[in-house]
C-alpha positions, -999 to 999 in steps of 0.1 A, spaced: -459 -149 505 -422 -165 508 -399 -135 504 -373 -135 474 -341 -133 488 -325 -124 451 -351 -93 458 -340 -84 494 -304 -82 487 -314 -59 458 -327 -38 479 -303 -39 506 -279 -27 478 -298 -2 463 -305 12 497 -266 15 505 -260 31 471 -285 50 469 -288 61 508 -258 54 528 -233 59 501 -240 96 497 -238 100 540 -205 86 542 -180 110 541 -163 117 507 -129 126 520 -128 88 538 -114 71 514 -114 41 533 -150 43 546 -161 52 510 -140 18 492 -149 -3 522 -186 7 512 -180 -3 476 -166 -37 487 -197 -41 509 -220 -35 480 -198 -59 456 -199 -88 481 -235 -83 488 -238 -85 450 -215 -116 443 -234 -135 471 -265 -127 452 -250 -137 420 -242 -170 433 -273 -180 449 -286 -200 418 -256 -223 418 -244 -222 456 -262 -258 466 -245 -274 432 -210 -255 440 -214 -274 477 -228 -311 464 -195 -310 439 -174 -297 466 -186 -324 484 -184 -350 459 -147 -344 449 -136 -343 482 -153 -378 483 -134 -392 457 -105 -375 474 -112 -395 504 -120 -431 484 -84 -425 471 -69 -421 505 -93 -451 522 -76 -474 498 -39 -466 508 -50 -463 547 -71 -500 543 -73 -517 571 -60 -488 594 -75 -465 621 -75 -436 597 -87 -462 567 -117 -470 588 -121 -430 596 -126 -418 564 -148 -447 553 -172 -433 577 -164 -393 568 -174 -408 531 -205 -426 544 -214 -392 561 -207 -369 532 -226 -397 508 -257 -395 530 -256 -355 525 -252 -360 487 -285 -380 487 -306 -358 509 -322 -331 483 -336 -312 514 -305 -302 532 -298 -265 528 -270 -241 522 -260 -243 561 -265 -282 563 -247 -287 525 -216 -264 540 -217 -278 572 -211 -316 554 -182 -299 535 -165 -286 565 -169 -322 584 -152 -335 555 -126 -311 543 -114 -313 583 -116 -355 585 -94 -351 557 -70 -331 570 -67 -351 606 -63 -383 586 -33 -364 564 -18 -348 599 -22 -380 616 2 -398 585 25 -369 580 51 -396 587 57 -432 575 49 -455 546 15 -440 535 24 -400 538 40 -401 502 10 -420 487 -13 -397 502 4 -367 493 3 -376 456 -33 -377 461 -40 -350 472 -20 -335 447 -39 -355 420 -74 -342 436 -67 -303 446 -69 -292 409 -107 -296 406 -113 -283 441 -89 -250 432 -112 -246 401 -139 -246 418 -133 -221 444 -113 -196 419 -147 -199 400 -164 -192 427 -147 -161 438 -138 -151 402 -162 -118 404 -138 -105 433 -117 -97 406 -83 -108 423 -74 -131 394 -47 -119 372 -65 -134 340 -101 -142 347 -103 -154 314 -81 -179 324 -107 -190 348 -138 -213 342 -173 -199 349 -187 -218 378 -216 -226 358 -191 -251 333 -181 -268 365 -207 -279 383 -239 -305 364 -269 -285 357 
C-alpha cells in the first residue's frame, strides 16, 4: 500500500489538536499560539500538495525567461555564457516529469542563485541598468506567485487582492 501523505498529515493534526493541544499548558500563551501556528502550517503544506510541483515548474519557468532576458544584454560575456548554461539546466528540469518536490526546488534554488551572482557580478557598468529593468519587468509574476502561495498565512492585508495559486499556475 503507498501511504497518502494528504492522510498522514491529517492525522498528525488531528493528533496535536486533539492530544497535545489539551496537555499544553493553558496559561502559556505562547506555547498554546505557537501550537496553533504549528497545526496551520502543517495544514497549509497539506493544502498545497496538489499544486506544489506546478507552483515549482512556473517558478522555474519565469525565472527562465528572466534569465533569456538577461543572456541577451550579457551576450557574448562570462556572465552571458553563465546563464545560458543556468537556463540549459533549469530547461532540462522542466522536461523531466519524474523529478520530485526536492529535485523541482532544488533546480529553482540553482537558478534563483545563478541569477543573483550574474546581477552581483554587474552591479556596476554598462549592463547593470539594463539588467535592473529586467528584473524589475520579471519580479511581478514571481511576487504573485509566492504571495499566492503563502496567501493562507493570512499576513496579507487584502487577500482578496491576491490571486488563488490555482489561476496562476496551467492545470
Amino acid at each position: 500500500m503507498i501511504p497518502d501523505i494528504q492522510l498522514q498529515l491529517k492525522a498528525a493534526i488531528k493528533s496535536l489538536r486533539d492530544n497535545v493541544l489539551p496537555a499544553v499548558d493553558p496559561h502559556n500563551e505562547l506555547a498554546q499560539q505557537q501550537m496553533q501556528l504549528a497545526m496551520a502550517t502543517i495544514e497549509i503544506a497539506m493544502n498545497n500538495l496538489p499544486a506544489i510541483h506546478r507552483v515549482l515548474r512556473t517558478d522555474i519557468e519565469q525565472h527562465v525567461l528572466m534569465a533569456q532576458d538577461m543572456e541577451e544584454v550579457l551576450a557574448g560575456t562570462e556572465t552571458g555564457l553563465k546563464l545560458a548554461s543556468l537556463v540549459h539546466e533549469a530547461e532540462i528540469s522542466l522536461q523531466d516529469p519524474s523529478l520530485g518536490f526536492v529535485q523541482l526546488q532544488l533546480a529553482a534554488r540553482m537558478l534563483r542563485s545563478g541569477i543573483g551572482d550574474v546581477i552581483a557580478a554587474n552591479a556596476e557598468g554598462e549592463a547593470a541598468e539594463a539588467l535592473e529593468q529586467i528584473v524589475l519587468a520579471h519580479s511581478d509574476d514571481s511576487l504573485a506567485l509566492g504571495r499566492a502561495l503563502n496567501k493562507p498565512m493570512g499576513f496579507e492585508s487584502s487577500p482578496d487582492d491576491v490571486s488563488d495559486i490555482s489561476s496562476l499556475v496551467d492545470s
